[in-house]
N, C-alpha and C positions, 0 to 999 in steps of 0.2 A: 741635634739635627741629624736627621737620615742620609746617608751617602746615598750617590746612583749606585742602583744596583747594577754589578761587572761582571756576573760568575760568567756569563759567557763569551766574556773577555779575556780569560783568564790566559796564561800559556803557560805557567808556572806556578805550583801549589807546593808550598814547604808545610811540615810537621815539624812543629815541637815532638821530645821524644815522652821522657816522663812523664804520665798524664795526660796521653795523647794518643800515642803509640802503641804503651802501656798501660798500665793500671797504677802505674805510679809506683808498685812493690819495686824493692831491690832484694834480689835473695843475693848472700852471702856463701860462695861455697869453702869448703874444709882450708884452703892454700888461701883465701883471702879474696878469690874473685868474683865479680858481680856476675849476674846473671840476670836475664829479662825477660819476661813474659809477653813475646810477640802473638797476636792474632793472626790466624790464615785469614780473614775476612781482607784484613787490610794491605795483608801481599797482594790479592785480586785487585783490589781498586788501581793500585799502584801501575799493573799491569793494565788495567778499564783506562785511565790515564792515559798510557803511552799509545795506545790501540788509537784514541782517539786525538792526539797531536796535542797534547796535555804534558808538558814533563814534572817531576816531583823533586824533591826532595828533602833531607832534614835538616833543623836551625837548633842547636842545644848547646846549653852550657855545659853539658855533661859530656866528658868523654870516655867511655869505653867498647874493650873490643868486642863487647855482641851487639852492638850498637852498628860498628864497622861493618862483622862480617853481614849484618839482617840486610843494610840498604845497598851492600855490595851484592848481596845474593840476591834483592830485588827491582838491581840494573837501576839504581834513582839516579838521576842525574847529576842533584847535588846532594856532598855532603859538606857540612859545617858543623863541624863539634867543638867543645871548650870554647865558645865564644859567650863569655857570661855578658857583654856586649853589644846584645841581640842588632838592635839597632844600624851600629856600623858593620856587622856583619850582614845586614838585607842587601844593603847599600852596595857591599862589595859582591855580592852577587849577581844583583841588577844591573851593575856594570859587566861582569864576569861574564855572564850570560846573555849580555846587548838585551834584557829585555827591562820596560819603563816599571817601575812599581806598578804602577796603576792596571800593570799585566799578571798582578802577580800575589797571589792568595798566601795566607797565611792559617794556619789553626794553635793556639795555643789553651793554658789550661792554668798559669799561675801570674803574680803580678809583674814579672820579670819580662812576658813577652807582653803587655800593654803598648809599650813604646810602637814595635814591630805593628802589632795588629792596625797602630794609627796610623804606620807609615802605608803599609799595602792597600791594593784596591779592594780583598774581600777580606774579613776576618770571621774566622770561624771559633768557637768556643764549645768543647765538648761541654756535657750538661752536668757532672759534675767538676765542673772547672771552678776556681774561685770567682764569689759575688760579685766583684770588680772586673774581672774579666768578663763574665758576663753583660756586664752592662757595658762594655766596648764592644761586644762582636757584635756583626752584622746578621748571623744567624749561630743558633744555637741549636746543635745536636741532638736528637733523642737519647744516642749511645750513649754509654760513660766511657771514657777515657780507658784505651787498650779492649775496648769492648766494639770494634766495628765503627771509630768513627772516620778511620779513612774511610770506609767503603762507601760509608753514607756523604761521605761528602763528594766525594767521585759522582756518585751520580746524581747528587743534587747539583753541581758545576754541569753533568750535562745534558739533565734536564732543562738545564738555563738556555741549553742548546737546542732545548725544539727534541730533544728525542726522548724515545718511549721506553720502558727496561728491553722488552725486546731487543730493540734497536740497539742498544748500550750492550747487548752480551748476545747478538748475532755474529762476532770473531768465532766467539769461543763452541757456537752449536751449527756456523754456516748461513743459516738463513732464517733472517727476524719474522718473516711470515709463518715460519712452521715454529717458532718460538710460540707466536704468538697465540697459535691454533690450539698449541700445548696450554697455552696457562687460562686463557679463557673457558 
């Protein structure tokens, strides 16, 4: 059965990291540390978010430090790492943050965040996420996983909002009418 659709409800939008964020690699360097393959597509969103009274952040059972320093260098509101969990970590959020589930999106990509995508009001699944996740989210990404799909999920939340890309990245050029003169 189909939820009400909420993306414009939203005030709060967590990522999964692995498969999400990334592309799921882990590089291994010479002394034993991980390494991650972040997208600049999805620093923008993060920022498209706060621009628009959206805040972010990450929900992963994994924890390391480029993990740390990416959502600290991209001002996210929350971070939750090593919560294998998922679940009672929303929960402590939601509370954390006074704001109700039902305010508050998710995207994941493996069977570990299912629980999570059922507890929030939107759930999101990158497109190569697994079958089963898929068939929980409420919408499913064109991106793959570490391939832009924060970005696309940013402005599909606010588009939900009534607005037009212009409108969604007149911050960043000033004014959404001369965007718009631009792309047309």
């Amino acid at each position: 059965m189909a939820r009400p659709d909420r993306r414009d409800q939203i005030e709060l939008m967590l990522f999964d990291v692995d498969g999400v964020l990334t592309d799921g690699t882990l590089l291994i360097g010479p002394e034993g540390e991980s390494l991650k393959p972040f997208n600049v597509r999805d620093g923008v969103a993060i920022g498209l978010l706060r621009q628009h009274g959206i805040k972010s952040g990450v929900l992963s059972a994994k924890s390391s430090q480029p993990l740390i320093t990416r959502a600290t260098q991209l001002g996210m509101d929350v971070i939750k790492i090593g919560f294998s969990h998922k679940l009672e970590a929303i929960r402590q959020i939601a509370e954390e943050q006074g704001i109700a589930p039902e305010r508050i999106g998710f995207v994941g990509d493996d069977i570990i965040d299912i629980p999570v995508m059922q507890e929030v009001a939107v759930a999101y699944a990158p497109a190569d996420a697994h079958p089963l996740v898929i068939e929980v989210a409420d919408h499913v990404t064109q991106a793959l996983g570490g391939r832009g799909v924060a970005r696309e999920i940013a402005e599909d939340l606010l588009a939900a909002r009534g607005l037009d890309l212009a409108e969604m990245y007149a911050h960043m050029l000033g004014d959404a009418d001369a965007l718009r003169r631009v792309v047309q």
